[in-house]
N, C-alpha and C positions, 0 to 999 in steps of 0.2 A: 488384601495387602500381602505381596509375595517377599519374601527374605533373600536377596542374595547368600552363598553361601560364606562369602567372606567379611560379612555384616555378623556381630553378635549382637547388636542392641541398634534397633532403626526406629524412630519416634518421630512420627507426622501430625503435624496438627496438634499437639497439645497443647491443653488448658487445664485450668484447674480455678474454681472461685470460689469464695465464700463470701457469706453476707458482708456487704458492703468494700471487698477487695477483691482483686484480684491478683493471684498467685504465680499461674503460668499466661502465656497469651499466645495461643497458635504456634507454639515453637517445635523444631524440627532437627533434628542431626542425627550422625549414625554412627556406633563407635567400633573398631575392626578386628575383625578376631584379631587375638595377639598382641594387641596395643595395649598401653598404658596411657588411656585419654586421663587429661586433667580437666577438671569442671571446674571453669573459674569464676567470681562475683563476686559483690561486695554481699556482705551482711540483708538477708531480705531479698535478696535477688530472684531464690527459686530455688536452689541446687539441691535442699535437702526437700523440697517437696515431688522434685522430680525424681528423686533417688525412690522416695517413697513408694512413688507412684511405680516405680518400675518394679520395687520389691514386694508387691502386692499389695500394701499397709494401710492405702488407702486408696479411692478412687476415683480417676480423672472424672473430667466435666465432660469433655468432649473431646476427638482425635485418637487417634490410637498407636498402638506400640507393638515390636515382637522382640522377644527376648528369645537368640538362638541357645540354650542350654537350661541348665541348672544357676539360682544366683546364691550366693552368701553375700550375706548384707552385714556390715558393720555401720549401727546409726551412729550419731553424732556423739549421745548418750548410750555405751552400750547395755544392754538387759545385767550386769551381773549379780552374781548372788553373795556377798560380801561371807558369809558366814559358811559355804561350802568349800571342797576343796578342787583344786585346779582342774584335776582329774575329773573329780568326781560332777562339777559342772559343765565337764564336756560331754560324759557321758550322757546325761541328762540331756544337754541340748539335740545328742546323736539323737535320744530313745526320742526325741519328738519330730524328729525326721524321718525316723526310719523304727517305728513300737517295737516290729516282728523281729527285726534284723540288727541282735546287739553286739557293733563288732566292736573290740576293745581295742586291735589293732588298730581301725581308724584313729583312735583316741592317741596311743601311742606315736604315730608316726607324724599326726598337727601337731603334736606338743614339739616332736623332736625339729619339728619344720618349723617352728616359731620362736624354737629357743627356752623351751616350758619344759622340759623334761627333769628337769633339776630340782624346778618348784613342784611339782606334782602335787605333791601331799599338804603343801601350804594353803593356810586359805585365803581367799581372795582378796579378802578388805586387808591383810597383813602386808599384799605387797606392795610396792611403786606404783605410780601412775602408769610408768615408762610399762612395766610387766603386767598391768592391767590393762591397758591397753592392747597388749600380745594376745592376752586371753582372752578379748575380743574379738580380734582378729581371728584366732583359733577356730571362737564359735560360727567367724563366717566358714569357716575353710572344711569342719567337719565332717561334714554330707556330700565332700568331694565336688564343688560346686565348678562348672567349667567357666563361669562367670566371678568377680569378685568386685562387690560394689563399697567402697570406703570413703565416709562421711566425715573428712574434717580430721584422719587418721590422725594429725598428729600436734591439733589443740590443745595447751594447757601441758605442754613436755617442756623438761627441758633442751637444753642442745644437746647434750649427747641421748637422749630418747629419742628426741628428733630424727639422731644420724643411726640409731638401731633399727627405728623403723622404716627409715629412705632405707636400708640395706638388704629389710628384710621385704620391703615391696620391689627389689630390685633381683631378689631370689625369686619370690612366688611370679615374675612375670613370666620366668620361663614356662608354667604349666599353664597361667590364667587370664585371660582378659582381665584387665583392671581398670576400674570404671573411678577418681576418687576425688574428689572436692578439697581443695586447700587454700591457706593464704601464704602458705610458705611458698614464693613463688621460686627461691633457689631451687627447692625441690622437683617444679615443674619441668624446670631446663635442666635439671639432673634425668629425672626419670621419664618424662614424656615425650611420645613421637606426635603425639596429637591433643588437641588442646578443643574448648568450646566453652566461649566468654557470655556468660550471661548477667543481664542487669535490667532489674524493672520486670521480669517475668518474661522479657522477650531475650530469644538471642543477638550476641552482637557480631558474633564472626565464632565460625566453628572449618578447623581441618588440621594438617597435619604444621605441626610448630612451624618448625622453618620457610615452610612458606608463608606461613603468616607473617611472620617478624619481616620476613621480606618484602612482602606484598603493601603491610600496612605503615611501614615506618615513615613517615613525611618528613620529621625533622632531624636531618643529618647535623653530624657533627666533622667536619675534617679537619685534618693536621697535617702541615706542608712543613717543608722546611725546603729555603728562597736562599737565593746571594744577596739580593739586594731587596729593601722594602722599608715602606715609608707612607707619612699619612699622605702623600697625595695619593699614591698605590691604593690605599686604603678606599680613600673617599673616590675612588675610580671605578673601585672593585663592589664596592655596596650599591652606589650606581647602576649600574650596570647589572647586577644580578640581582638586586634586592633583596640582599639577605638581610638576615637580624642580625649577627655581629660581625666583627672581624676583630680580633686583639693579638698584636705581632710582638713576641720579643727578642731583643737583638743577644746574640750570642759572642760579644767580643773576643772569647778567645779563638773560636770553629769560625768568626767574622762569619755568621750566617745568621740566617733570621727565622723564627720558628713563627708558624700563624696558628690558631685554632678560629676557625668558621664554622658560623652556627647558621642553619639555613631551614625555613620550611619550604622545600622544593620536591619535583621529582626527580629520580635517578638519574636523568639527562644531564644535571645539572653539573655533575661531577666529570663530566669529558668538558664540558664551558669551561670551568674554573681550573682546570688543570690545563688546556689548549693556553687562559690566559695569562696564568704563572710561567709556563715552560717559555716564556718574550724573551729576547735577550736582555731586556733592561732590570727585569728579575728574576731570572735563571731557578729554576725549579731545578731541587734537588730530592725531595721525597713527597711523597702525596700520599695517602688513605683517611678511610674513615673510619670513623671510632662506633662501631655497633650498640646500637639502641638497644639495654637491656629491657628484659620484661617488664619490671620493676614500671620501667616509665610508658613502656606501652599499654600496661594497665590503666596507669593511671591517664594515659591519655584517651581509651577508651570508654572508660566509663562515665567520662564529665562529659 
């Protein structure tokens, strides 16, 4: 299995089972240097057994994988040591990456990259969620890893932990591939160029976001605004395209008529429905569509 050079992480073929389940099923993607893929699923899907697998932690069934670099992995639950102190557990984490080689400057410069440099001397179980979660992060980053695998980074936060740590996975992307599983899906269309949706152990669509969102949306939603319209227009228009709704409201003072149409079609559809507004009898004055956020392409993917 050869590795393109602008592949950090290419995975053919995996599985992974255990008595009486299965975990992963022949799945396959590959994430780009420099990107911030998001790995997305429902609960049970796979994401955190896949990460595993790729962090060493455990061991596939069958299929294989290459990983271009070094990885810092941040699990779901990170290892920390509640009773040491910030410092003093990063060093620790260095000395078992690296026994011979104890550099204190690496230590120094995660902390000040993650916003720790202030807590140093505190110890761990004293802080926030939001700052223990940093110091997780931290212990992926120590060992200077060109990889960075993030499990669930920011479960159990609240919103503003949430927006410290979108901010600070939005700094570490300029040095790292970032590999990281969420449900915050604002997050994904904040931080990701590329995406890969997994459910049931198999994949369901994996590349780069905007084409996805483009590629897979079925059900449009558009907004017109007509001179004239009415339910025979109405019952003309459904007819004839079969859409799922049509609901117009009249604007007495603009005397114009506002539509929202909801359709499961494809992209065609929308030069038809515009050709058949733009009539003289109902004089088309605005048309677009209203973009299918993630939110519901998720959920339309995974039912």
């Amino acid at each position: 299995m050869e590795l393109r050079s602008d592949i950090a992480i290419d995975i053919k073929n995996l599985s992974k089972s255990y008595p009486g389940r299965v975990a992963l099923s022949d799945i396959s993607f590959s994430v780009k240097k420099g990107s911030v893929h998001g790995f997305l699923g429902p609960n049970g899907a796979g994401k955190s057994t896949t990460m595993k697998i790729l962090s060493g932690l455990i061991r596939e069934s069958s299929g294989e994988f290459i990983v271009n670099g070094k990885i810092g992995f941040l699990p779901e639950h990170p290892p920390l040591y509640p009773n040491m102190s910030v410092q003093d557990y990063l060093q620790f984490v260095l000395a078992i990456y690296s026994p011979h080689q104890q550099n204190k400057q690496s230590v120094i410069d995660v902390m000040e990259k993650t916003g720790l440099s202030h807590v140093a001397d505190r110890l761990i179980g004293n802080l926030s969620k939001g700052y223990q979660q940093r110091v997780g992060i931290a212990q992926a980053l120590v060992h200077s890893p060109e990889i960075i695998i993030l499990d669930e980074p920011t479960v159990g936060l609240d919103p503003a932990a949430i927006a410290d740590i979108r901010t600070l996975i939005t700094k570490l992307k300029k040095d790292h591939t970032i590999l990281f599983s969420t449900h915050q899906l604002h997050d994904v269309e904040l931080l990701c160029s590329d995406i890969t949706l997994i459910n049931h152990g198999k994949i369901v669509v994996s590349g780069p976001l905007e084409t996805i969102l483009e590629n897979l949306k079925t059900r449009m939603t558009i907004h017109a605004r007509v001179v004239n319209f009415g339910e025979a227009e109405k019952k003309k228009m459904m007819s004839q395209f079969h859409l799922e709704s049509v609901d117009f409201t009249n604007d007495q003072e603009k005397k114009n008529v506002f539509l929202k149409i909801t359709a499961n079609a494809p992209d065609s559809l929308k030069k038809e429905l515009s050709h058949f507004l733009a009539a003289d009898s109902i004089g088309l004055l605005e048309f677009g569509e209203v973009r299918l956020d993630l939110e519901e392409l998720f959920k339309q993917m995974i039912h």
